[in-house]
N, C-alpha and C positions, 0 to 999 in steps of 0.2 A: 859917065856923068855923076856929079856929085849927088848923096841924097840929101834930104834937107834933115836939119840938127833932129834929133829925138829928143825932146825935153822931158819925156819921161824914162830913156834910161839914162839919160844923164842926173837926172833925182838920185834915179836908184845906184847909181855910182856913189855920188854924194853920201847916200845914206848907207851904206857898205864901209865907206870910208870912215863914215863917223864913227858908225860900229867899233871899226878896229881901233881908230883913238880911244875910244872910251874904257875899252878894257886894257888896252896897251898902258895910258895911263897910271892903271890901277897897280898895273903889273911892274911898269916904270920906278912907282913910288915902292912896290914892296921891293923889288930888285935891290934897290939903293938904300932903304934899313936894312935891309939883311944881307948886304954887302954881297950878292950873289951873282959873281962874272960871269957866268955860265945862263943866266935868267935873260930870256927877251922881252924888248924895252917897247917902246912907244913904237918906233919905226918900223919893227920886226911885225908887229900887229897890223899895221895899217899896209902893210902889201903884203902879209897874210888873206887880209880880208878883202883887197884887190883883186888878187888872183881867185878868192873865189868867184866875184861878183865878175868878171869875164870869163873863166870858166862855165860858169851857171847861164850866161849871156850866148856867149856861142855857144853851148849846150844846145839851148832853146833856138836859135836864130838857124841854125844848121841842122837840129835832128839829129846831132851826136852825141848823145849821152855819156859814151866812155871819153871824152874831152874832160867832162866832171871828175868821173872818175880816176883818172889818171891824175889830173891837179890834187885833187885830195889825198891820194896814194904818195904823189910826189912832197906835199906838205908833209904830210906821218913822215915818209920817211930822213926828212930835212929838219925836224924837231927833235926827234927819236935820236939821230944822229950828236945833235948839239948835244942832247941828255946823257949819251953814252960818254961823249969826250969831255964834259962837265963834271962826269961823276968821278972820272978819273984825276979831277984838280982837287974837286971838291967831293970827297968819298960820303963823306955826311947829308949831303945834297940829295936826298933818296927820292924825295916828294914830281910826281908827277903833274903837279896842277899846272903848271903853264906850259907846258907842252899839249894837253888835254882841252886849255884853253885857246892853245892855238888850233887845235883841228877843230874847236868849234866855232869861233870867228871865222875859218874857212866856210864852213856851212852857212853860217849866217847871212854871209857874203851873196854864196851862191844862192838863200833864202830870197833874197830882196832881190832881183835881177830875175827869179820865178814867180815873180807878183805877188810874196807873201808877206807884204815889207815890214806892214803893222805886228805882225808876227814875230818878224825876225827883231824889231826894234822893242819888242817886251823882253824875247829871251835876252836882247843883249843887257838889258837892264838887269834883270835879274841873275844873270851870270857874274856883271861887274859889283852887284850887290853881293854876293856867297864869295866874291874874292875879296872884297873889303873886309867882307865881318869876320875875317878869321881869327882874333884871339875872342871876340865874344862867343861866337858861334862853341869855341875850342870852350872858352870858358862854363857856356850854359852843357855840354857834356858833360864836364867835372862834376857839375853840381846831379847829373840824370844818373838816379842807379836804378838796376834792375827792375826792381818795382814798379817805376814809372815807365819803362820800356813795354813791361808785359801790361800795363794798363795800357796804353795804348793798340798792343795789339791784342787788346780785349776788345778795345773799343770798336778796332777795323774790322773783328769776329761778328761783334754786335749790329754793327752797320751792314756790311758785306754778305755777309754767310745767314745771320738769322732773321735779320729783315725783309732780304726779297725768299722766305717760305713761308713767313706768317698770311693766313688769306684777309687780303684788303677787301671784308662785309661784316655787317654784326654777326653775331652766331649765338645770341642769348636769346628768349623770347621776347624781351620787353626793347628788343632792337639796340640797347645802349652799350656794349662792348665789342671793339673793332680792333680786334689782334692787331693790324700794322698801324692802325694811329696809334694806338697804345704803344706800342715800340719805341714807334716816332718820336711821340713826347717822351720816353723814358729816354730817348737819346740824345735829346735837347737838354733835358737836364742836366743827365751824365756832363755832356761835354760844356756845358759853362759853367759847372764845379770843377772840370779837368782843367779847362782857362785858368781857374783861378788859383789853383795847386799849385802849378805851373808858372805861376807869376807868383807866387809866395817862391817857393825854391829857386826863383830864378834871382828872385831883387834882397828873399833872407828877410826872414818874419823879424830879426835882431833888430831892426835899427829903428823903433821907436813905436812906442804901440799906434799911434796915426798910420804907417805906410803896414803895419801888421791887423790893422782894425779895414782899413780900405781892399788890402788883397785877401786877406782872411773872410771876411765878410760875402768876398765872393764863392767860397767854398762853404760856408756856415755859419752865419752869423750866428747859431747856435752854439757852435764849439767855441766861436771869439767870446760870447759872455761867459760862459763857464769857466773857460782857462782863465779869463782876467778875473773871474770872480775869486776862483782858487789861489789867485797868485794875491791878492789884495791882501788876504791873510797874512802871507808871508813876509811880503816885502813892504818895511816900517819906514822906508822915505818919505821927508817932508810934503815932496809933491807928487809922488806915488798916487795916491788914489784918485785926482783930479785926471793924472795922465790916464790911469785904465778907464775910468768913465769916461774919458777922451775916446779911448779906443771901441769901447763897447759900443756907443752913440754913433761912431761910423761908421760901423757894422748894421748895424741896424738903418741907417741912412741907406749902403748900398743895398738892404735887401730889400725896400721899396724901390729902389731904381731896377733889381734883379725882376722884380715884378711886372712893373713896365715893360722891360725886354723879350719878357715869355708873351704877353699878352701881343706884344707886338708882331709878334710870328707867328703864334697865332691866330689872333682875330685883333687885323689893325682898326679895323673900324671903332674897336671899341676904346680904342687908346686914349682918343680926345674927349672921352668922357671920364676914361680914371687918372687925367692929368691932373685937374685938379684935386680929387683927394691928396695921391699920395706926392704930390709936390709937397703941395701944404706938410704932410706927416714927413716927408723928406727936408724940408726946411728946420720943421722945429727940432729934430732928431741932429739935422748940422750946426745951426745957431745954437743948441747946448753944448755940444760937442767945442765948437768956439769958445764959447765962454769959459767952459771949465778947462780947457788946453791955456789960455791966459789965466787963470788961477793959479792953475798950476804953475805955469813959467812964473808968476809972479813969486813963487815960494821955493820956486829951486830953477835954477837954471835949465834949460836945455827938458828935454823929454827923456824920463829914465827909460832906458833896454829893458824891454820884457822879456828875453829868453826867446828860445823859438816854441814857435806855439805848435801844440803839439796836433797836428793833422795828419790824419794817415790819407793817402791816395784815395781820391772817392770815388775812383770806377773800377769796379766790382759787380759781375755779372749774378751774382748772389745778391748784394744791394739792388743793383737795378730792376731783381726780381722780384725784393719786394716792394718793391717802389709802385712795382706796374700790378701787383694784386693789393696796394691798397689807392692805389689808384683805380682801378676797376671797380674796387669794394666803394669808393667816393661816386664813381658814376653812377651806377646801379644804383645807390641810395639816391643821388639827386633824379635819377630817371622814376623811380617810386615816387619820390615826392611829388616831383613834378605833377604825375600825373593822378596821386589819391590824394596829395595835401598841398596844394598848390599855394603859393603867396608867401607867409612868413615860416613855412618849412625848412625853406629851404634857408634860411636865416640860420634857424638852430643846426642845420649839420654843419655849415659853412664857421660855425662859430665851436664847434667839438672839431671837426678835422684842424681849421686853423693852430687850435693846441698842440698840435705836433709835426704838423706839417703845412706849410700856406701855397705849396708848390702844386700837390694835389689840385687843392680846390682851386686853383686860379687856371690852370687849362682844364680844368673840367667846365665851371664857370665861361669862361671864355669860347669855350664849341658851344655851350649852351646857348650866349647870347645871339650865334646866328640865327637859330630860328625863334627864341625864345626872347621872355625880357630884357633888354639893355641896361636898363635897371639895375632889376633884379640883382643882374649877373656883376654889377659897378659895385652895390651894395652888399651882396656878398662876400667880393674880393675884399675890400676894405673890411667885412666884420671880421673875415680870416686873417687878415695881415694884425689888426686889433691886439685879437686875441692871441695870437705868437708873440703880438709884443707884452703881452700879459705875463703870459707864460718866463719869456723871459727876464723880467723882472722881476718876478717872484724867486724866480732861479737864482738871481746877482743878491737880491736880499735875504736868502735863505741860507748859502753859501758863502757870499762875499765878507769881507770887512763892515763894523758899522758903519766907515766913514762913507762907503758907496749907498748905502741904502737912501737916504732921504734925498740925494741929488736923482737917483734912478727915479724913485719915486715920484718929481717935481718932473722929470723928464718924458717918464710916461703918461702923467696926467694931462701934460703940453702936446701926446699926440695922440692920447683921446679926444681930447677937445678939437685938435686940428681938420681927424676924420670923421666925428660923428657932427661938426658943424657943417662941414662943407658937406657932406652928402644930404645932412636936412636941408641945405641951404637950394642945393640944387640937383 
């Protein structure tokens, strides 16, 4: 007697099948640029990933497990084969990736046909994704040296190995230092100045101080004003100095957005209260930024090269250490305040820390405001965002060409105005 259709492994048919198109595809298209006889196509894939998906089907439906196994053995050794008598046309042909990719369409196969389909229908994306990007992929290597290698696995040291020994409870008397938060957020930091390293070396600080002020910005909009300050000096282009206040202004635009970000992960609650400040200080910081980038085009073509801006790798388990004792040193103080000088105390540290650092006080700030004032902790953040941007200014006028001083100047008093209205405002 017949059974009636299974409309769920005929799904899962279905989607085994598409699997194997989807990367076969991939492999079709590179086959055929790279003129590779010996490279399996579209067809070779798709009962590839057949066999596994009936392999993996009677597998389960019978209770014979070596069924899989044997398919899979027989796959290896049906690709392995083509590799060997391909290499013999094509001696240069060395690359094992579609071969590798065919024993894993087999898997996949048999993935979706073990009820793991959602599963199996990410890896396959993500598989026919790492076969696509292969000259970017090839290309962002070139650009990765050592440095960046061993930051990274500083970073997994830092994550991995040092984090789960730190003990997660205060250990000070006045209860306000917690070795693994403190970590935590040194880790946070770490890796969205790593983000942005990483997108400068990848996209090349070269090509216009806008795309070197936007990713640079992410890594220090400190370092973006000082190298554009130092460089104003030198380079006597018509429309030179409009362009690096071009740049510097969006630098400083992303580290009000960078602020947001932190606050957001750690205490989102208090998000939609620091939107409007630093919108507001993020607007007037980009409408300059605007204006003077059309000034500048108006006086010379195009936006001049600024050179590569000179950033070193920012993760560093030395930096991050002291990151986290003067981070410690910022809570400890706001914990004293708190509790001997409570109200506009905490104003004045929040306005000395922000002079050198606004990263500090904004997750310090921001754990404060769960049990503490929202307020408080709003008006804080903005006194320390403030005063960085003080700081920096002074910096771009101190250092810079005359021609940046009066435009920084008009620029910075547009986001004083922006944030000490809107927090009296509301």
């Amino acid at each position: 007697m017949d059974q009636p259709l299974d409309l769920v492994a005929v799904e899962n048919f279905g989607t085994a099948l598409l699997i194997g198109a989807l990367i076969g595809i991939e492999r079709e298209k590179r086959k055929n640029e790279d003129q590779d006889i010996s490279g399996s196509g579209l067809r070779t894939f798709i009962l590839v990933a057949e066999v596994g998906a009936v392999a993996g089907w009677l597998s389960r439906i019978l209770f014979m497990p070596w069924l899989l196994v044997a398919a899979l053995l027989a796959v290896a050794a049906c690709v392995l084969s083509a590799y060997v008598l391909g290499a013999r046309v094509q001696p240069h042909a060395l690359g094992l990736t579609t071969e590798i990719a065919a024993i894993t369409v087999c898997l996949l196969g048999a993935m979706v046909t073990f009820g793991h389909r959602d599963l199996a229908i990410g890896l396959a994306v993500i598989t026919a994704a790492v076969l696509a990007y292969k000259h970017p992929l090839h290309s962002f290597l070139d650009k990765l040296g050592w440095d960046d290698v061993f930051a990274g696995l500083r970073l997994m040291i830092a994550t991995f190995v040092i984090l789960p020994l730190l003990p997660d409870r205060p250990i000070d008397p006045w209860q306000a230092l917690n070795p693994y938060s403190l970590w935590l957020l040194v880790l946070l930091i770490s890796s969205l100045s790593l983000v942005g390293y990483v997108a400068t070396r990848w996209l090349g600080a070269g090509r216009g101080t806008m795309l070197t002020g936007l990713t640079g910005g992410l890594v220090s909009s400190t370092a973006v004003t000082l190298s554009f300050a130092r460089q104003s000096r030198a380079d006597r282009r018509s429309g030179a100095p409009m362009a690096l206040i071009c740049g510097i202004l969006i630098a400083w635009c992303i580290m009000f957005g960078r602020v947001i970000a932190m606050v957001l992960v750690v205490n989102r609650a208090l998000v939609a209260e620091l939107l409007i400040p630093f919108i507001a200080m993020g607007c007037v910081a980009g409408g300059m930024a605007w204006m003077f980038y059309r000034r500048g085009a108006a006086s010379q073509r195009g936006i001049p090269s600024t050179g590569d801006l000179p950033l070193k790798n920012p993760f560093s388990l030395t930096e991050a250490s002291k990151f986290a004792a003067f981070f410690a040193l910022v809570l400890l103080v706001m914990k004293i305040v708190q509790l001997y000088y409570p109200g506009e105390g905490v104003y004045i540290v929040a306005a000395l820390a922000g002079l050198t650092d606004v990263d500090a006080i904004t997750l310090s700030m921001a754990g404060y405001a769960r049990a503490g004032d929202a307020d408080v902790a709003v008006h804080a953040i903005v006194i320390a965002s403030l005063s960085n941007t003080l700081t920096k200014c002074v910096m771009t006028a101190a250092l810079g060409a005359p021609a940046l001083r009066f435009p920084i100047l008009i620029a910075t008093a547009g986001i004083f105005l922006a944030g000490l209205g809107t927090i009296m405002m509301f």
